[in-house]
C-alpha positions as CSV (number, residue, x, y, z in Angstrom):
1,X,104.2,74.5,106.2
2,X,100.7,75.4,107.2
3,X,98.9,74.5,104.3
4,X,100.9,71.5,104.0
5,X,100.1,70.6,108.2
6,X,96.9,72.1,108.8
7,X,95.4,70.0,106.2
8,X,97.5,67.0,107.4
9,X,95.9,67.9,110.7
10,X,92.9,67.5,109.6
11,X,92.9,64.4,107.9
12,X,94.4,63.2,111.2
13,X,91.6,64.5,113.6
14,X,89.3,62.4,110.6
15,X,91.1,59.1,110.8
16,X,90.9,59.3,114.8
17,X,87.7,59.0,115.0
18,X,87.3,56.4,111.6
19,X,89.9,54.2,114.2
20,X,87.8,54.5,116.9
21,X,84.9,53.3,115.7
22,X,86.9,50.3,113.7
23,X,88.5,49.5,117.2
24,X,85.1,49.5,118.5
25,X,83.5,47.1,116.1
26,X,86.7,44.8,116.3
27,X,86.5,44.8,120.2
28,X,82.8,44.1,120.1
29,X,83.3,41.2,117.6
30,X,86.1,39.7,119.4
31,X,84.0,39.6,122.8
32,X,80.8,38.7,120.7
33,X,82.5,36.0,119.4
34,X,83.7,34.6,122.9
35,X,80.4,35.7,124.8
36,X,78.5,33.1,121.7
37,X,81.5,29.9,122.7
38,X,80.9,30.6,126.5
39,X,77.2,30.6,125.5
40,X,77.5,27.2,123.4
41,X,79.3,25.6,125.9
42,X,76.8,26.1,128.5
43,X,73.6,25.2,125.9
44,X,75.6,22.1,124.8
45,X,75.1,21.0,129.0
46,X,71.3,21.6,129.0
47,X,69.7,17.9,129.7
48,X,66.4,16.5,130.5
49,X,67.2,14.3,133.4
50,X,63.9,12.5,134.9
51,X,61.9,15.0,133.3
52,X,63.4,18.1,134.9
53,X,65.6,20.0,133.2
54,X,69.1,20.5,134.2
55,X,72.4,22.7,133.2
56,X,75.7,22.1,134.3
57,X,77.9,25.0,134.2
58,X,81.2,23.5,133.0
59,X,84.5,25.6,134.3
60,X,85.8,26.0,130.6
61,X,82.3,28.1,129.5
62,X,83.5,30.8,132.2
63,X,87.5,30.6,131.6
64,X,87.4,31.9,128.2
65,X,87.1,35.5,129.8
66,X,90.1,35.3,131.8
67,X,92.2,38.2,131.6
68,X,94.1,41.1,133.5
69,X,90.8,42.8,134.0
70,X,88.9,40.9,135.9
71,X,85.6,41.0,134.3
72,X,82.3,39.8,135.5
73,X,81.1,36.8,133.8
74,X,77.4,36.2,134.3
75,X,75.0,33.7,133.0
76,X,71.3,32.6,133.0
77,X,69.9,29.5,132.0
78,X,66.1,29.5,132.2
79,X,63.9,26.2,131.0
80,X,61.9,26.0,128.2
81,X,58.6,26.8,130.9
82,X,60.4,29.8,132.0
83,X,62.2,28.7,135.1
84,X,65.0,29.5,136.4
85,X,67.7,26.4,136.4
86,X,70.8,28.5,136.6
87,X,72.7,31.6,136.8
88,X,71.4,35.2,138.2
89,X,68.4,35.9,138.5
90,X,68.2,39.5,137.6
91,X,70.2,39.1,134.2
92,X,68.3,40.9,131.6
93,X,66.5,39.2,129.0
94,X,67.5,40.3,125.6
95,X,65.1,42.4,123.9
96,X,63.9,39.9,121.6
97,X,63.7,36.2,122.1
98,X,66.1,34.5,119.5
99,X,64.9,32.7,116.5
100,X,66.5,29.3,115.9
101,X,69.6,29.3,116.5
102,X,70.7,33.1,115.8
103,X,72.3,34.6,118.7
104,X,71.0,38.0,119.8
105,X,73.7,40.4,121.0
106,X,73.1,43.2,123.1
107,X,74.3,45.5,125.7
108,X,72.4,46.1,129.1
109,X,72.8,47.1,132.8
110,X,73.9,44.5,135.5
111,X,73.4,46.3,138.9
112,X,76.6,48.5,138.6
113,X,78.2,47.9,135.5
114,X,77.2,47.7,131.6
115,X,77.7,44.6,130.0
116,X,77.2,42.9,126.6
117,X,75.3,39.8,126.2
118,X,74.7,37.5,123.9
119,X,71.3,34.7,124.0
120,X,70.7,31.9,122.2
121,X,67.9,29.2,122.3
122,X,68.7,25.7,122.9
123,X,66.3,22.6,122.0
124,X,66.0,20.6,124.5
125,X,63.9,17.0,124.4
126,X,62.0,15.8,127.0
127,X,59.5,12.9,127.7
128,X,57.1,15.2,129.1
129,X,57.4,17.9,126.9
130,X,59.9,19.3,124.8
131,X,60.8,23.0,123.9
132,X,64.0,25.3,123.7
133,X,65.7,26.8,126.6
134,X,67.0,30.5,127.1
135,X,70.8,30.8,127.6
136,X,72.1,34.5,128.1
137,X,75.9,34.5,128.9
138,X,77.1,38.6,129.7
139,X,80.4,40.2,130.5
140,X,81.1,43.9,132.1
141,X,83.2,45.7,130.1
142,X,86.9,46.6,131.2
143,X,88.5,44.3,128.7
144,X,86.7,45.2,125.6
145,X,86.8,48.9,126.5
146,X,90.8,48.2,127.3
147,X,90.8,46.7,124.0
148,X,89.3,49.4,122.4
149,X,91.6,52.3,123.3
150,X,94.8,50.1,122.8
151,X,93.7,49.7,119.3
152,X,92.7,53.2,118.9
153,X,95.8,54.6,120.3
154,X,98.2,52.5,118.5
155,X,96.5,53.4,115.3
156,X,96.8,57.5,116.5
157,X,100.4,56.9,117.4
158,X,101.2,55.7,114.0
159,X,99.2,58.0,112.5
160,X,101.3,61.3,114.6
161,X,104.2,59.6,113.6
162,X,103.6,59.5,110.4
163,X,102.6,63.4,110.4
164,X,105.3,64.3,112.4
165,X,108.1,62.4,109.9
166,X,106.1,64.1,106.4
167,X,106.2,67.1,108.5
168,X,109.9,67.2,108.9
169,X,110.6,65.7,105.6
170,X,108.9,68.7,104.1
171,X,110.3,71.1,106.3
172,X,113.8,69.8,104.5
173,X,112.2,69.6,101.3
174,X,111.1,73.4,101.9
175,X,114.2,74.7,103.2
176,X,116.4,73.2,100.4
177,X,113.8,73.9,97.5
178,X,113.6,77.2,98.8
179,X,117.0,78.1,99.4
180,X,117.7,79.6,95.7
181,X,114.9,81.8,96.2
182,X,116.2,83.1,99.1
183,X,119.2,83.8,98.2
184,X,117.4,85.5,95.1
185,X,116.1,87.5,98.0
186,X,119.4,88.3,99.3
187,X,120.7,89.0,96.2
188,X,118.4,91.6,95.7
189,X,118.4,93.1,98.7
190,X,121.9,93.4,98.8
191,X,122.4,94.9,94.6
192,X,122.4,98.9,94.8
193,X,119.5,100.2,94.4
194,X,119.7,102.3,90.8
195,X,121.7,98.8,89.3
196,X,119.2,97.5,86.4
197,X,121.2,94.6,85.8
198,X,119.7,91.3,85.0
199,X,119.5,88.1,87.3
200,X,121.7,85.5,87.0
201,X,118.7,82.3,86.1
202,X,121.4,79.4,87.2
203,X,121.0,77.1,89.5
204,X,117.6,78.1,90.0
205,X,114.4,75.4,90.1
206,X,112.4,75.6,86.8
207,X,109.3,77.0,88.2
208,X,111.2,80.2,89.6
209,X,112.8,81.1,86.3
210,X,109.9,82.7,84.3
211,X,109.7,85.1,87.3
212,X,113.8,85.8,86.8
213,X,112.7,86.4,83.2
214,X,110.0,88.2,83.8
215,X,112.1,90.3,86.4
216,X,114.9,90.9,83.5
217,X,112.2,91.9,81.2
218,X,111.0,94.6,83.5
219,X,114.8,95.6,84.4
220,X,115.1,96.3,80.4
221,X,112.2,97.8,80.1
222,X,113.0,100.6,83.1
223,X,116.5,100.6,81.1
224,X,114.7,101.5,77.9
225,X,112.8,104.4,79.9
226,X,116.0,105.9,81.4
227,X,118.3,106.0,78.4
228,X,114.9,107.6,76.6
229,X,114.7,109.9,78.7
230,X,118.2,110.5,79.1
231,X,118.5,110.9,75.3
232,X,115.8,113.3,75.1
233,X,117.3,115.9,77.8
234,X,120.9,115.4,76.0
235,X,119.0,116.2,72.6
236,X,117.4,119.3,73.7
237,X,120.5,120.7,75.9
238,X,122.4,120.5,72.6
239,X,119.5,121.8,70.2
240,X,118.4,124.6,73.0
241,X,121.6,125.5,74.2
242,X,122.8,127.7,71.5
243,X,119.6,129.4,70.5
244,X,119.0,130.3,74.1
245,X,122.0,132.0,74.5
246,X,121.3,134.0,71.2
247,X,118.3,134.6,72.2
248,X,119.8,136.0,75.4
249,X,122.0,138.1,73.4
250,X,119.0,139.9,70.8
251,X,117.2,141.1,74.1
252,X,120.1,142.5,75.6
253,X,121.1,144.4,72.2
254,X,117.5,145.3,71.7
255,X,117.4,146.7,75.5
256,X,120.7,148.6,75.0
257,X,119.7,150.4,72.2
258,X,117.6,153.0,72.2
259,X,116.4,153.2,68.6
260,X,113.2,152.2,67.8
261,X,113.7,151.0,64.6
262,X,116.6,149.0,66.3
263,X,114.2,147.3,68.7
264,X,112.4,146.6,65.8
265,X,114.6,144.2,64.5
266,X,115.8,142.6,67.8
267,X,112.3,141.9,68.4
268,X,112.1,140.3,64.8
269,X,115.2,138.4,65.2
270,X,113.5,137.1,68.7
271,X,110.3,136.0,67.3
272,X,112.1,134.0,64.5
273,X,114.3,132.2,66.9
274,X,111.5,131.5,69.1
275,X,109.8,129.9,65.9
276,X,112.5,127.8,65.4
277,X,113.1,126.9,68.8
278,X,109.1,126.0,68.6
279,X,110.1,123.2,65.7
280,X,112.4,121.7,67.0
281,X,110.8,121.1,70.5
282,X,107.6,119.6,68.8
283,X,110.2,117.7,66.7
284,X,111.9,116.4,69.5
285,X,108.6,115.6,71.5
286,X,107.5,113.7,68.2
287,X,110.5,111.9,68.1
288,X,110.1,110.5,71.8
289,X,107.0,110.0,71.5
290,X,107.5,107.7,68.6
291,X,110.4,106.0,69.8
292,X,109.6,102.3,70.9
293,X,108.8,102.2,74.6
294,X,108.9,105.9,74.6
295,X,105.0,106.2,75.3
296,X,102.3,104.8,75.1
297,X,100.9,103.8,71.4
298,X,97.1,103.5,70.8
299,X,96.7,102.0,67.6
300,X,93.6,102.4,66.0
301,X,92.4,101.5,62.4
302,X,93.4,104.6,60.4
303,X,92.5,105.7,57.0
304,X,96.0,106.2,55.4
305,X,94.7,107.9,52.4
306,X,92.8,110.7,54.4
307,X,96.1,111.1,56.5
308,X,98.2,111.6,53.4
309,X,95.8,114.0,52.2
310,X,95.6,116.0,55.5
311,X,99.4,115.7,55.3
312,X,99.5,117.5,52.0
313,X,97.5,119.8,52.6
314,X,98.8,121.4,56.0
315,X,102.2,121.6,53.8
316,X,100.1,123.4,50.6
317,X,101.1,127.0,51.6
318,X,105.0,125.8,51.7
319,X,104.7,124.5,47.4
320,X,102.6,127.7,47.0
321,X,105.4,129.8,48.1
322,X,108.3,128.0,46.4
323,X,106.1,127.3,43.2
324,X,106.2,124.1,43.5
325,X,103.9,121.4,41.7
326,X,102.5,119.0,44.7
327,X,100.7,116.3,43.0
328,X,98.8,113.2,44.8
329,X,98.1,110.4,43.1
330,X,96.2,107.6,45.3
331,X,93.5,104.4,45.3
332,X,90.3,105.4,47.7
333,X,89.9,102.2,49.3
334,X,91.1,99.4,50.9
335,X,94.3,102.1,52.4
336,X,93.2,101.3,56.1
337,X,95.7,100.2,58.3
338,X,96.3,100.3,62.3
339,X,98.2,102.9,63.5
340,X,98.4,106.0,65.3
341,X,96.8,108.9,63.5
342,X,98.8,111.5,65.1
343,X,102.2,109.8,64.1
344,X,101.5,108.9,61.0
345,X,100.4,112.4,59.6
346,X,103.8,113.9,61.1
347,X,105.2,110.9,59.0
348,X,104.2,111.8,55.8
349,X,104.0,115.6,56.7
350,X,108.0,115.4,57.6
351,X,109.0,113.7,54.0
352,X,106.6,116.0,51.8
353,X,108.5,119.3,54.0
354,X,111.7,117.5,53.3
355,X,111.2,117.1,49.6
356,X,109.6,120.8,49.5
357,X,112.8,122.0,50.9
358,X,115.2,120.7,49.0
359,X,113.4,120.9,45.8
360,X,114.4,124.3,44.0
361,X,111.9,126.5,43.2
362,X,109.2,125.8,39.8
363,X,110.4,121.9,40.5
364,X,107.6,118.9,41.1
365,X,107.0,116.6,44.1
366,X,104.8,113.8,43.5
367,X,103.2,111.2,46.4
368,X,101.6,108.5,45.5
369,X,99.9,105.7,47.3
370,X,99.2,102.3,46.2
371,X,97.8,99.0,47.8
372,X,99.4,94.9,47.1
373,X,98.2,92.6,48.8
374,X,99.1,92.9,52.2
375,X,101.0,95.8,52.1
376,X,100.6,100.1,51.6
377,X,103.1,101.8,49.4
378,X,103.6,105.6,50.0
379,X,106.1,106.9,47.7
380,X,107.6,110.5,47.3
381,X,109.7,111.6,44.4
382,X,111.1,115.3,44.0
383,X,113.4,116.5,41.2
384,X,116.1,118.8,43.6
385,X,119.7,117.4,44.1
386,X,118.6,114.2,45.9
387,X,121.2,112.9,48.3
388,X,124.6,110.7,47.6
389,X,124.4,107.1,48.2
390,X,127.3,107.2,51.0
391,X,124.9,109.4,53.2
392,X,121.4,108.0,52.5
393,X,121.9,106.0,55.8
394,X,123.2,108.6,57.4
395,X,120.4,111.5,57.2
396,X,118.3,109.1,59.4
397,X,120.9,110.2,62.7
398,X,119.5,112.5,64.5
399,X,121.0,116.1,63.8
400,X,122.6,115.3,60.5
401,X,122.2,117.8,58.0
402,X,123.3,117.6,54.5
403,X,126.0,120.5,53.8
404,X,124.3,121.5,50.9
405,X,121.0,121.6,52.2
406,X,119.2,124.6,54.0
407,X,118.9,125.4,57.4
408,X,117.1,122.9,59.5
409,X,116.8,120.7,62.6
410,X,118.3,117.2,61.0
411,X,115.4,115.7,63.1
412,X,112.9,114.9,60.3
413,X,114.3,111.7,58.9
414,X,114.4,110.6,62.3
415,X,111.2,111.1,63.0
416,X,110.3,109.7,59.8
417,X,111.9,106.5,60.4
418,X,111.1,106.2,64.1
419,X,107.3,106.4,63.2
420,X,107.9,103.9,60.3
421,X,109.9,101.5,62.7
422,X,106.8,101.4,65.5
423,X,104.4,100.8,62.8
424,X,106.1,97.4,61.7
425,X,107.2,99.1,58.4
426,X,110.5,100.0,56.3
427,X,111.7,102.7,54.1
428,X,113.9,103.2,51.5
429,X,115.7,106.3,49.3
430,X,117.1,105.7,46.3
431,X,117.9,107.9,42.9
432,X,114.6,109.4,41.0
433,X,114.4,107.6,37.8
434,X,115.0,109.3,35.5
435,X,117.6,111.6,37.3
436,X,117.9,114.2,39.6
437,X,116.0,114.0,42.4
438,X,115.2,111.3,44.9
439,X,112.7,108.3,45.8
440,X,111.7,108.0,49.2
441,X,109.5,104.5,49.5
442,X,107.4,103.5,52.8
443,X,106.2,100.0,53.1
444,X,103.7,99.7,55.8
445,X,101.4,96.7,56.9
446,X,97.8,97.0,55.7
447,X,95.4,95.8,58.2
């Protein structure tokens, strides 16, 4: 309402004094034009009579100022010599004598009061000598001023009114356009404070609803958070739970007995479980981390091929020990893509442990990484058991484990496809051709 008044206001305060001075110039022209017929009407009554000049002042000359105010009408005639031949004497003169018959208006002092004049020069012929006489016709100015201000204020009047009517019709174009918003604002005061549910968008104007939108974006997006985190405390309460408790149970063994060689072996058991309790945090931070909305992600334009190779090679040790032939097979360039170095070398490093694992020992696992067009291909083929078509979905759920398959956190495939989903990509198993073994195929966007 202020912005909408204030300015309103102004423009108001603006056309006041615009009025005024139109009211002025439309009193002055409506006196000027009466002051110049009073003035005619005396000129048209200067004579030569004899040789002397003479001016007859008719009664109609001086009526055409009647009104409520009672203003002064004064004249003066004056001769084409100079003399006086009727009127007031002390009349001023205008400023400038008129030239033919243009009127001069002006405004002077007559003893007390101001007045506006008007003079013109009237030819007068005469058998002695000839010439133009001076006739100034004045009024004081009550009427014209009264003029003025009811002019003025009528214009202001209509002018407030106008204000004042805008003024309420926006205050009941305000309070009904804003009503849906305010009860938005009710609404929201009132809903419990932990409830994440979105806004009704109904009956609301169209300017308000990519706020609601906005609003229910941000209510998702706090949703996503919570069950995230959520997820992650019920993952590691059921991965920690158990090995905690053994853990618990080694030390108190280890305590009880007295042995050395006893102690020996608690303490060994210990440092394995811690070990594996080590994974599968880091697996389970990894898999947050790369969940979508989980953190985050700074995408950066990556070398693929270099991560593939660093992948490899942290996992070299692990074929070492198993005998296993780890080939790599690869184009040099034109593998960039943009993604998030950290991520994707736990990618690859997850499927080439995977395939290591499973794979018995003297067996092969071969990557190899290939460009098309617009797209990176990194494929990984082992020759173990592979894994039945009814649960090649499956082994991407978190914490399912194969029951043929060794000991482990069933967190990598997760990870693997979690990673693979926030990079825009897809992946695939399917059987090793020829047989046994498995295919595992990432498709990635090349940059």
């Amino acid at each position: 309402m202020g912005w909408l008044l204030i300015p309103l206001a102004g423009v108001v305060a603006f056309n006041a004094w615009t009025t005024h001075r139109s009211a002025v110039a439309t009193a002055n022209l409506i006196t000027d034009r009466t002051l110049l017929a009073s003035a005619r009407v005396i000129a048209e009554q200067v004579k030569d009579n004899e040789g002397s000049v003479e001016a007859l002042i008719p009664p109609s000359a001086l009526e055409m100022f009647a009104s409520p105010d009672r203003d002064h009408v004064i004249y003066r005639v004056m001769a084409p010599s100079g003399e006086l031949i009727a009127g007031f004497p002390d009349v001023a003169i205008p400023p400038r004598p008129p030239v033919d018959l243009q009127p001069v208006y002006f405004e002077a002092r007559f003893r007390i009061e101001d007045i506006r004049a008007v003079a013109i020069s009237q030819p007068v012929v005469s058998k002695s000598a000839g010439g133009n006489a001076l006739v100034v016709v004045g009024t004081s100015l009550r009427g014209r001023d009264r003029l003025v201000t009811e002019l003025w204020l009528r214009s202001l009047r209509d002018q407030t009114l106008l204000v004042g009517i805008a003024a309420l019709l926006a205050l009941f174009g305000l309070r009904r356009g804003l009503a849906p918003l305010l009860r938005l604002r009710s609404e929201l005061l009132a809903r419990d404070p932990g409830s994440l549910q979105p806004l009704a968008s109904k009956n609301l104007q169209t300017e308000l609803k990519p706020l609601i939108d906005a609003l229910n974006h941000a209510f998702a997006r706090i949703q996503t958070y919570i069950s995230l985190q959520r997820r992650f405390v019920a993952d590691a309460s059921h991965q920690l739970r158990t090995p905690l408790a053994v853990l618990k149970t080694q030390a108190t063994v280890g305590l009880r007995d007295s042995e050395t060689a006893a102690k020996t072996e608690a303490l060994t058991a210990i440092d394995g479980g811690l070990d594996a309790m080590t994974r599968v945090v880091n697996q389970l931070l990894v898999l947050a981390r790369a969940e979508p909305g989980g953190a985050a992600m700074r995408k950066e334009a990556v070398d693929f091929a270099g991560i593939t190779r660093a992948a490899l090679e942290s996992r070299a040790m692990l074929a070492f020990d198993r005998r296993i032939d780890l080939s790599f097979e690869g184009d040099q360039a034109g593998l960039e893509l943009q993604g998030h170095v950290t991520l994707l070398r736990e990618m690859v490093a997850n499927l080439v442990e995977n395939a290591l694992r499973y794979t018995p020992e003297g067996g092969a696992v071969s990557v190899r990484l290939t460009r098309e067009p617009s797209e990176i291909h990194l494929s990984i083929e082992d020759n173990g058991p592979g894994i039945p078509e009814a649960e090649r979905e499956r082994v991407f759920e978190r914490f399912y484990r194969l029951a043929s398959g060794p000991d482990g956190t069933g967190l990598g495939l997760a990870i693997v496809r979690e990673i693979v989903a926030a990079h825009g990509g897809r992946i695939a198993l399917s059987e090793r051709r020829p047989p046994p073994g498995l295919h595992a195929e990432i498709i990635l966007p090349a940059s």
